[in-house]
C-alpha positions, 0 to 999 in steps of 0.5 A: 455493607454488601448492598451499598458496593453493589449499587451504582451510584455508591460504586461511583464513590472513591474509598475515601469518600464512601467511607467518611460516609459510612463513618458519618452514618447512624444505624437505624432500625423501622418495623414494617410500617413504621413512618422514617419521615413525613410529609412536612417534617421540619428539618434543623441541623440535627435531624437525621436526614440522609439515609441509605438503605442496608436491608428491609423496603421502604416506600416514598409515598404522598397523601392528599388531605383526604388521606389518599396514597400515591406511591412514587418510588420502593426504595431497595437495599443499597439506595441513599435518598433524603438529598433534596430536603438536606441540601436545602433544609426545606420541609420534607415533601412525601412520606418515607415508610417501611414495608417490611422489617427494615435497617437504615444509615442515618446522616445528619444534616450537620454531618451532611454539610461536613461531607459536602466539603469534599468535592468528589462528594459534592460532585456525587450528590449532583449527580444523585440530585440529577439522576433522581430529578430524570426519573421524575421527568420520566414518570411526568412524560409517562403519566401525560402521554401514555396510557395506563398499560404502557405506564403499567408495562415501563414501571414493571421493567422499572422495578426490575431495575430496583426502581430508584437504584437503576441497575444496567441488569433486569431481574427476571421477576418483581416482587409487588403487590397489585395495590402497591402498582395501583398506588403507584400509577394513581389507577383503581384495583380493578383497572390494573388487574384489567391490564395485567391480564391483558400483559399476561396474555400477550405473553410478557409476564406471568402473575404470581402471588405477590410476583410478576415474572417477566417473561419477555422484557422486549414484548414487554416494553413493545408499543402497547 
């Protein structure tokens, strides 16, 4: 379980605590595109609902009723997410997909509330709650206030931090496909091949197939 005690939330877990959560979890194995959960799924006390990532990618992603995508997160090895709905058994709000091949711990919700018990768990999942609910803010603020090459540039540097998990160190390339970004900034294919190219040529990044290497986070992240 290497990917969970490299991630910072999980590393914030005393021993005790990330063990009865490892013990509470049931493996769980998604071929790439199979759904873990969809928008509005029920929730009851014996759905598996808590999940961590042990290896594979999955995707957060919403639909409209017309059946157009909006990806908000990629979900990395190491991540746990799944919190909201089990904490207030409310339908699920978006959609959890494999992207590739993929391993998950499933908690159910009965399992859950038997965690929840302990305080230093308790305390952990509002600190998770919180850190997911600011990342949401960001990405708000982002979409109103900047536009669509430095809401481009400042998710490329979120995925180098694995997007959900947050590490304090940047990896020097991304592994995303152009559809995959275009889903996640609500922008057309052409727009955003526009604005890479203009990123490329000021010297922040270099396109690769399937990669984006991040040749200058600062220039990267400068005023468009």
């Amino acid at each position: 379980m290497h990917a969970f005690h490299a991630n910072p939330w999980f590393k914030t877990l005393p021993d005790s605590v990330a063990d009865a959560l490892l013990n509470a979890a049931v493996p769980m194995r998604l071929p790439c595109g199979t759904f873990l959960f969809s928008q509005g799924d029920a929730m009851s006390t014996e759905s598996a609902a808590f999940f961590g990532v042990v290896s594979g990618l999955l995707k957060l992603s919403i639909f409209d009723e017309a059946g157009t995508e909006a990806i908000l997160a990629t979900v990395e090895p190491g991540n746990w997410f799944g919190g909201v709905s089990t904490l207030d058994l409310q339908p699920r709000a978006h959609c959890a997909i494999a992207l590739e091949d993929s391993q998950v711990l499933g908690v159910r919700v009965d399992q859950f509330d038997v965690l929840m018990q302990d305080g230093a768990f308790a305390r952990a999942m509002l600190r998770l709650v919180a850190s997911r609910l600011r990342l949401a803010y960001v990405s708000l603020a982002n979409a109103a206030l900047l536009g669509t090459r430095e809401r481009l540039a400042r998710r490329i540097a979120l995925l180098a931090c694995g997007d959900m998990s947050q590490s304090e160190s940047a990896r020097s390339s991304v592994s995303a496909s152009q559809e995959t970004l275009a889903m996640m900034l609500g922008v057309s294919r052409p727009t955003l091949s526009k604005e890479l190219q203009a990123l490329a040529k000021a010297g922040a990044i270099r396109l690769n197939y399937g990669r984006i290497d991040i040749l200058d986070m600062a220039l990267l992240l400068r005023d468009q």
